[in-house]
VOPAGU-2260 file (C-alpha; in pm, 1 decimal, decimal comma):
REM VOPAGU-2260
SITE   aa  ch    i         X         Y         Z
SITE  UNK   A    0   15149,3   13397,7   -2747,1
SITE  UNK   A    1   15191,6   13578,6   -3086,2
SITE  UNK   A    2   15059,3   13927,4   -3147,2
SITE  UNK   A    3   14702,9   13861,0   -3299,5
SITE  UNK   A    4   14626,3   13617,9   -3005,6
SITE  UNK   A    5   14695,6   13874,8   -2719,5
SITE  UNK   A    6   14486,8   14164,2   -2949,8
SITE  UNK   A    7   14211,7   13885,7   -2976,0
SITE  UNK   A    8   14203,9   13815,1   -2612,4
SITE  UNK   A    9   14221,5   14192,0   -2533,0
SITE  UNK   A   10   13936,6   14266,7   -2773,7
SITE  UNK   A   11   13723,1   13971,6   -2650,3
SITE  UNK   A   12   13767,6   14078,7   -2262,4
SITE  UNK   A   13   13735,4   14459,1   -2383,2
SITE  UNK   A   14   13383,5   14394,6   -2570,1
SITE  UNK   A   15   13253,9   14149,3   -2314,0
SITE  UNK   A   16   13310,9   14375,2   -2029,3
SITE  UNK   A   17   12938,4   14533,3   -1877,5
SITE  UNK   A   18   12898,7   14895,6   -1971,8
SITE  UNK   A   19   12669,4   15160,1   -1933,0
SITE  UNK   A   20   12832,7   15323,1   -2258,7
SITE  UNK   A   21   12848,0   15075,4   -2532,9
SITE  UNK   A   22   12966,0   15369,5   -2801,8
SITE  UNK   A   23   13300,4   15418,4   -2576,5
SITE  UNK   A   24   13331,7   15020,0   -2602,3
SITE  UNK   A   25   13341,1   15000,4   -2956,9
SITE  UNK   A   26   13534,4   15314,0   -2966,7
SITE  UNK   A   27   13831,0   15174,9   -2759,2
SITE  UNK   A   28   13794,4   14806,4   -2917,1
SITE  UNK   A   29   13846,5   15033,2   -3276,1
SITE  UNK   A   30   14148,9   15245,5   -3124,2
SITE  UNK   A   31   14299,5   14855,5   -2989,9
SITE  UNK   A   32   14265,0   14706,6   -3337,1
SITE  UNK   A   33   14360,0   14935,9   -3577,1
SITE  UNK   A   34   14697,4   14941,5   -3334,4
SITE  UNK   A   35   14739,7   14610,6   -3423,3
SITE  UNK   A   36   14671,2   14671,9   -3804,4
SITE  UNK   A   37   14951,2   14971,2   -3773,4
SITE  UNK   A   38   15184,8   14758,1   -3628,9
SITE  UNK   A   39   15136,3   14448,8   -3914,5
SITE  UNK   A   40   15174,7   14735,3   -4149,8
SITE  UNK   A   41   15498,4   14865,4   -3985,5
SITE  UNK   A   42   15637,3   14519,6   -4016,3
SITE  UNK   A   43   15575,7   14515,6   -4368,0
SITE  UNK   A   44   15745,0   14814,1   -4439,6
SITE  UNK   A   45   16047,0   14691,8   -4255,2
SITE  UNK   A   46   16062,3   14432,4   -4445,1
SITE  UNK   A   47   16032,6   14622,2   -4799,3
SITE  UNK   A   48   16201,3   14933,1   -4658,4
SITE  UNK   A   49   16435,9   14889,8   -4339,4
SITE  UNK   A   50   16485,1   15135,9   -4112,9
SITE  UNK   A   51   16565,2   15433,7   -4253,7
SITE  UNK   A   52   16314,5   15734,1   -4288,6
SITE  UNK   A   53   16178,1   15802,3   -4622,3
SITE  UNK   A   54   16090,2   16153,8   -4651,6
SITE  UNK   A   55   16105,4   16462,7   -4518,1
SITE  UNK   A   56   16360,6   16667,0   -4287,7
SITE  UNK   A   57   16525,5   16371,9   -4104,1
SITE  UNK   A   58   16496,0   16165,2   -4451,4
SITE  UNK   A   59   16798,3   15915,5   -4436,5
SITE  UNK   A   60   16813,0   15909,1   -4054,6
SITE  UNK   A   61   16888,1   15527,7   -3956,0
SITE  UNK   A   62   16612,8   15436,8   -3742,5
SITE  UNK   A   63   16506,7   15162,4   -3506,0
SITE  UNK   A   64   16244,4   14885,3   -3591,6
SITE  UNK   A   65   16007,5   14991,0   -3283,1
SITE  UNK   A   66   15916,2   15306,1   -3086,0
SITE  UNK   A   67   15979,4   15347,2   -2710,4
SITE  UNK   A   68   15671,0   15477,2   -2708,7
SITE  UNK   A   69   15334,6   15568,5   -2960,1
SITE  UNK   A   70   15320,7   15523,3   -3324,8
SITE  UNK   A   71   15592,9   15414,1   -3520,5
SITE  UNK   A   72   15521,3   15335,9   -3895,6
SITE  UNK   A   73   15436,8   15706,1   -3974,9
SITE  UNK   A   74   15818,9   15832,9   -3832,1
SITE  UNK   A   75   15978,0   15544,3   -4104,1
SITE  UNK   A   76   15761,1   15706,8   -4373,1
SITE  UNK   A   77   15806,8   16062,3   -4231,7
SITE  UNK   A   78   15476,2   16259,1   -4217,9
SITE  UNK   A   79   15507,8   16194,3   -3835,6
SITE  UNK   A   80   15389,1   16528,1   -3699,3
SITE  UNK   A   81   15373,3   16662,5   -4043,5
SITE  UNK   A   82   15200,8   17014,2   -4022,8
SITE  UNK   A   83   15532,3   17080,4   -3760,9
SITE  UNK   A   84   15792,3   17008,0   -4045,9
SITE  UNK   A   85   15828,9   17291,4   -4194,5
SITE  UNK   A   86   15953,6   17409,6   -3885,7
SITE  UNK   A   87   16168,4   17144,9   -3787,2
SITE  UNK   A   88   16346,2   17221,4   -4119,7
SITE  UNK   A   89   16373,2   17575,7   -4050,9
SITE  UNK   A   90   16528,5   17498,8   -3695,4
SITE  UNK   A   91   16794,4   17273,0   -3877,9
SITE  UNK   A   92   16884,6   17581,7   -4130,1
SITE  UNK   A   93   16932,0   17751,8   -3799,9
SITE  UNK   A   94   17254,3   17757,6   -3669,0
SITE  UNK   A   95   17179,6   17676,7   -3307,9
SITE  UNK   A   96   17430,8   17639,6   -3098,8
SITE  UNK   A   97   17258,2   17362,1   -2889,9
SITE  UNK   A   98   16905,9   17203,5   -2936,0
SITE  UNK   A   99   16792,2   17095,8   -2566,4
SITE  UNK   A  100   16552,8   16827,7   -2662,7
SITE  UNK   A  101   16322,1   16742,2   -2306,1
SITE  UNK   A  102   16133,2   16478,7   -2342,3
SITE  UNK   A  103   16358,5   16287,7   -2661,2
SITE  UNK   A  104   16192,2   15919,9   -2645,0
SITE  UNK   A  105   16377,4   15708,4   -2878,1
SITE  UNK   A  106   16601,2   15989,7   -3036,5
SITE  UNK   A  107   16343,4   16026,1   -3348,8
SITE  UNK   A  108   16426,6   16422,5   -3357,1
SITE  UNK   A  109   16751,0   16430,1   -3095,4
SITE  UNK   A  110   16924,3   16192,6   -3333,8
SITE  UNK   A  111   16749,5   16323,7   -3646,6
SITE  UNK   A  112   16877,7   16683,7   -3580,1
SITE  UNK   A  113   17210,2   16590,0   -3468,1
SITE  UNK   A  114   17268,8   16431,4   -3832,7
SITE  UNK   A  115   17143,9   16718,8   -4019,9
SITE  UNK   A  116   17254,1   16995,8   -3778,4
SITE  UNK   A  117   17638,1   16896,6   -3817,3
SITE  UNK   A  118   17808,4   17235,7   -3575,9
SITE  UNK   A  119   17500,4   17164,6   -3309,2
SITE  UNK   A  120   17515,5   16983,9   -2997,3
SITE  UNK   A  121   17241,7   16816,6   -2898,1
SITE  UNK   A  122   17103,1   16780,9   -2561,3
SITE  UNK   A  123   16882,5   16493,7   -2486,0
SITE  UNK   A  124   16650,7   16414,9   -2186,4
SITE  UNK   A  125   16412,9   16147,2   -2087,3
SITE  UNK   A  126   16300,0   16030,3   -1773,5
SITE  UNK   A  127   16277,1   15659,1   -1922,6
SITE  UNK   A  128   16592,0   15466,5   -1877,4
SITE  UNK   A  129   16479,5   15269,9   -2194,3
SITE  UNK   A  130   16473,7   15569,8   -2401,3
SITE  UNK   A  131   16781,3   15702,2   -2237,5
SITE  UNK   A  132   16936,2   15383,0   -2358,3
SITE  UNK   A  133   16748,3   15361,5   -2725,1
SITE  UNK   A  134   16831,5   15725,9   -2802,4
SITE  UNK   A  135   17194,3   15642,3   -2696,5
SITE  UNK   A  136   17180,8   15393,4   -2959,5
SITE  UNK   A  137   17075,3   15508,4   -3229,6
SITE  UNK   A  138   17327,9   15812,4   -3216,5
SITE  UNK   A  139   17599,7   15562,4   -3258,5
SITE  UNK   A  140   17387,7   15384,4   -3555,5
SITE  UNK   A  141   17402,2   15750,3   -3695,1
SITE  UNK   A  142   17767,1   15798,7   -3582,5
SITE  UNK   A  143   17676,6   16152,6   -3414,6
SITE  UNK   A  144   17754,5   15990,1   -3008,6
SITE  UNK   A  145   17964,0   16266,2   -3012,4
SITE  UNK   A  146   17745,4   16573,9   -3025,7
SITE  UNK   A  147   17468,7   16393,5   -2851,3
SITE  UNK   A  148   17420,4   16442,3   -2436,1
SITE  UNK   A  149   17194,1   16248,8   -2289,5
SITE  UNK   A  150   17021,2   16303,6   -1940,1
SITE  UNK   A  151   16729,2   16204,4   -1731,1
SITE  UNK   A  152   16575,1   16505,5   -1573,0
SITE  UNK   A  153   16577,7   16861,7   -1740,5
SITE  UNK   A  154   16498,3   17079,9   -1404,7
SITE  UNK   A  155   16354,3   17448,2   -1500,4
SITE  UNK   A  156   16731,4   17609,0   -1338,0
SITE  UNK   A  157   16901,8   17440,5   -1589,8
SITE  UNK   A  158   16775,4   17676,3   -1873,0
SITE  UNK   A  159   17082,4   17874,5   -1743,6
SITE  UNK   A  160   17316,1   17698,4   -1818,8
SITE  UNK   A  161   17269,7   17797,6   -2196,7
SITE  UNK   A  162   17200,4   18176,3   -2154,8
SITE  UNK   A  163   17485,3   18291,0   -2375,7
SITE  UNK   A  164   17403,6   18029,3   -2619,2
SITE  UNK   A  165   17183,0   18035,6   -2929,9
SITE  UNK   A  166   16961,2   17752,1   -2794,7
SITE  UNK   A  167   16637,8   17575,3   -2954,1
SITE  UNK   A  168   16418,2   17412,4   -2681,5
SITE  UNK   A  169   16205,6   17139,0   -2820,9
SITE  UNK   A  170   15958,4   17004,9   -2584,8
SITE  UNK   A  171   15714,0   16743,9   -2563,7
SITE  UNK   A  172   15676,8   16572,3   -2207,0
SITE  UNK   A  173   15269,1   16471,0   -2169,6
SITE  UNK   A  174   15167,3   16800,4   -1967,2
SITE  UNK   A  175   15463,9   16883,1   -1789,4
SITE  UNK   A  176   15522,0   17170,9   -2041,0
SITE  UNK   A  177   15256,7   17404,4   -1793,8
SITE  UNK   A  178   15583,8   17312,4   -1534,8
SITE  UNK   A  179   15887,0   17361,8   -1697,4
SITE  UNK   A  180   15839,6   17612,7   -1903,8
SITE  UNK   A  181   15774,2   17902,0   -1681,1
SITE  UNK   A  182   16020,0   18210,5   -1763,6
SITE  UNK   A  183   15959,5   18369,7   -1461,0
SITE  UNK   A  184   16126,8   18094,8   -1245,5
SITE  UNK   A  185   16347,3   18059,9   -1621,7
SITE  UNK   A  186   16429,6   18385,6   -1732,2
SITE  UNK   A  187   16728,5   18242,7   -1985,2
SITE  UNK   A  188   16380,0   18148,4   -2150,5
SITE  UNK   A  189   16283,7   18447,4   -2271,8
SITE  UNK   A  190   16592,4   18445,5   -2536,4
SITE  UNK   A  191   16537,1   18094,9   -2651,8
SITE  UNK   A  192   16337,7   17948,2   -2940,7
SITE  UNK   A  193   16124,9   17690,9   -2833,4
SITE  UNK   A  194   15884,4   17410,2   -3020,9
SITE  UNK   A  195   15660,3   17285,2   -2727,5
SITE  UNK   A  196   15369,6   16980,7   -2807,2
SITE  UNK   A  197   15076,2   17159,4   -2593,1
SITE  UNK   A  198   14919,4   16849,7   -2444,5
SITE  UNK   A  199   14574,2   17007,3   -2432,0
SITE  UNK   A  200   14388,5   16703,2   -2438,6
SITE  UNK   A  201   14544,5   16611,7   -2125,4
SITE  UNK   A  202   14554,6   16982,1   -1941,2
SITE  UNK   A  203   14281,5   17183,0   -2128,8
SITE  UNK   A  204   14414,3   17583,4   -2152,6
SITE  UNK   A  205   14754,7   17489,3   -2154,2
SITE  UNK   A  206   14817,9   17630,1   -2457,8
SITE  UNK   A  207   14677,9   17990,1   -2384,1
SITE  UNK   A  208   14878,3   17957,0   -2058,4
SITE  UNK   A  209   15194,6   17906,3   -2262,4
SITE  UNK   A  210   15065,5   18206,4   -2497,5
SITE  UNK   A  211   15018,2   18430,8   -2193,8
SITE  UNK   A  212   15319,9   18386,5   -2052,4
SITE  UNK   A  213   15554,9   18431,8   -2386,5
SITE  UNK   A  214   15363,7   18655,3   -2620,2
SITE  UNK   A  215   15567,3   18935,4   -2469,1
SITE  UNK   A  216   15946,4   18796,4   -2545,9
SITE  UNK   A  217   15826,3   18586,3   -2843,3
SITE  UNK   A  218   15663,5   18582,6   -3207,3
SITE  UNK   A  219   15451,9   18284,0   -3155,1
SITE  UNK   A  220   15251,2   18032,8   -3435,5
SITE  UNK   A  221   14977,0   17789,1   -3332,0
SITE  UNK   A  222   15034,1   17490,0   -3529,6
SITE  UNK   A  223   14755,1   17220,8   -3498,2
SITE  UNK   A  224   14695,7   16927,5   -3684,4
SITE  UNK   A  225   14387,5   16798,2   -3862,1
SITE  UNK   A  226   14541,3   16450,7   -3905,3
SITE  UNK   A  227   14591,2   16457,6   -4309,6
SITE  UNK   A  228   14886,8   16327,6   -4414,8
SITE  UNK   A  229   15045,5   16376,7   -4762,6
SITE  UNK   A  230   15331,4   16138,2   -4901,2
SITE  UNK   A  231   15541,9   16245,2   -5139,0
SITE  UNK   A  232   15721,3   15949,2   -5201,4
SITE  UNK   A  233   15507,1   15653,6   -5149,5
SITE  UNK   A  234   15655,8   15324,0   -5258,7
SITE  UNK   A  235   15483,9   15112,8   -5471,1
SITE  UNK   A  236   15343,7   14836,3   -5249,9
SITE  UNK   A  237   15260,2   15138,0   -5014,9
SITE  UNK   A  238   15044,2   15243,6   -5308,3
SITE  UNK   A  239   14824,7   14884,1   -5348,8
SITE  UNK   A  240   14729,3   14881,1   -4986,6
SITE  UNK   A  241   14384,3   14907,6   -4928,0
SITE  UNK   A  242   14292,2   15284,7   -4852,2
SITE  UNK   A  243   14173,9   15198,0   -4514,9
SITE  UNK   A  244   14568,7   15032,8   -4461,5
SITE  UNK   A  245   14698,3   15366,5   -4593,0
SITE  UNK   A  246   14503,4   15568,8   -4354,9
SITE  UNK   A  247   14608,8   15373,6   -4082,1
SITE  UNK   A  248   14966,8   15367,5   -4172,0
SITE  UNK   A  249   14956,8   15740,6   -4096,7
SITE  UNK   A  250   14785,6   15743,1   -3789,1
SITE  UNK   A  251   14982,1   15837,3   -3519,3
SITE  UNK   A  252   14764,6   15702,8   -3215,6
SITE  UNK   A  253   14659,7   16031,6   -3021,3
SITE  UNK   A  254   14349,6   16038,9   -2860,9
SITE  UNK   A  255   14246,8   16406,3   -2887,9
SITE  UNK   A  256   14404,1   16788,3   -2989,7
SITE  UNK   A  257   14804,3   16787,7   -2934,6
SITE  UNK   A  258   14884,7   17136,0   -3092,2
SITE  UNK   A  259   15186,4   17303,7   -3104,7
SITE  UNK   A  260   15324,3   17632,5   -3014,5
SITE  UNK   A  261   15667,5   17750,1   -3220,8
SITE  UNK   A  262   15796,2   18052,2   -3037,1
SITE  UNK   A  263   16058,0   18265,3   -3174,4
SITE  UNK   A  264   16272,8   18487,3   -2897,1
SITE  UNK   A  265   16241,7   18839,8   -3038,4
């Protein structure tokens, strides 16, 4: 069964489901096909493009033709996450002595940073055995296997291990963040630099927790994201897709506010 028939039997079950909220319905069956258009897009720019990313701080990083996990097309074009670049390009002008990446998926940023960050090692974790596996990968596509660990679990003791290093914590694991990082169970925390995704659509005041329990040790920015997108170098049949394509193409597939909180140790 090819891709359009599963999305068409999806949509068809989806729509002719009973419902006391038909505006969800249509919601969802909108969410389910403009996945579909994303991915027919994605597979277009494969074909024009390949896999390496197009623009911004991991530009030239080899890539793979499909995600672990979420979007995909908008990491090959890279404006994925784009209001957080500018940050992820000051941490690479940083010189870190390890980058402990919890929650790495694929290796989009483990992999990404390990290329550009050339005296760093990087540290990868994810509890997925196919992302363990896919990040693992695509280091040795990148030919940096050698500065990249990777591990399943990232307990909160293990933030000790790096004390007397000049570490960069970059976080994103669905909610777990209100867990892990907790500097009074993790007081090596309290000297690191940390990028955390605050998953506040899933745990709602996560993100003032986090505040609240750093905004002693640490100058901290709220980054959010209004979804706009800006590419600087859009190829030319990128440029005669419909506008509704385009938008799409940059959509990165999150259901509701994902901030993040960039935390510099003082």
């Amino acid at each position: 069964m090819n891709l359009s028939t599963q999305i068409r039997n999806q949509l068809l079950l989806q729509l002719e489901t009973a419902t006391t909220d038909e505006n969800a319905q249509l919601n969802e069956a909108f969410r389910l096909l403009s996945k579909w258009r994303s991915v027919l897009i994605q597979n277009t720019l494969l074909q024009q493009e390949g896999t390496k990313v197009l623009q911004g701080p991991l530009a030239r990083l080899d890539f793979i033709e499909n995600s672990t996990e979420g979007c995909h097309i908008a990491k090959l074009l890279g404006c994925y996450e784009q209001p957080l670049l500018p940050y992820i390009q000051q941490a690479i002008e940083t010189p870190y002595q390890q980058v402990i990446n919890v929650g790495c998926a694929e290796g989009y940023y483990a992999v990404g940073m390990a290329l550009k960050m050339a005296n760093t090692q990087i540290m990868a974790y994810d509890l997925d055995p196919t992302a363990q596996s896919t990040c693992k990968q695509l280091a040795k596509k990148n030919n940096v296997l050698d500065r990249v660990t990777i591990g399943a679990l990232f307990n909160v003791e293990d933030f000790q291990k790096f004390i007397l290093s000049k570490t960069l914590v970059l976080c994103d694991i669905e909610g777990a963040e209100r867990e892990l990082l907790n500097p009074e169970l993790a007081p090596a925390l309290k000297k690191m630099d940390i990028i955390v995704e605050s998953h506040e659509v899933l745990i709602p005041g996560v993100t003032q927790l986090l505040v609240n329990r750093f905004k002693e040790s640490h100058q901290i920015i709220l980054v959010e994201d209004n979804g706009q997108r800006q590419l600087d170098k859009m190829p030319a049949w990128f440029q005669r897709l419909a506008h509704l394509d385009q938008l799409i193409a940059v959509w990165e597939w999150r259901s509701g506010p994902t901030p993040w909180l960039v935390m510099k140790a003082l």
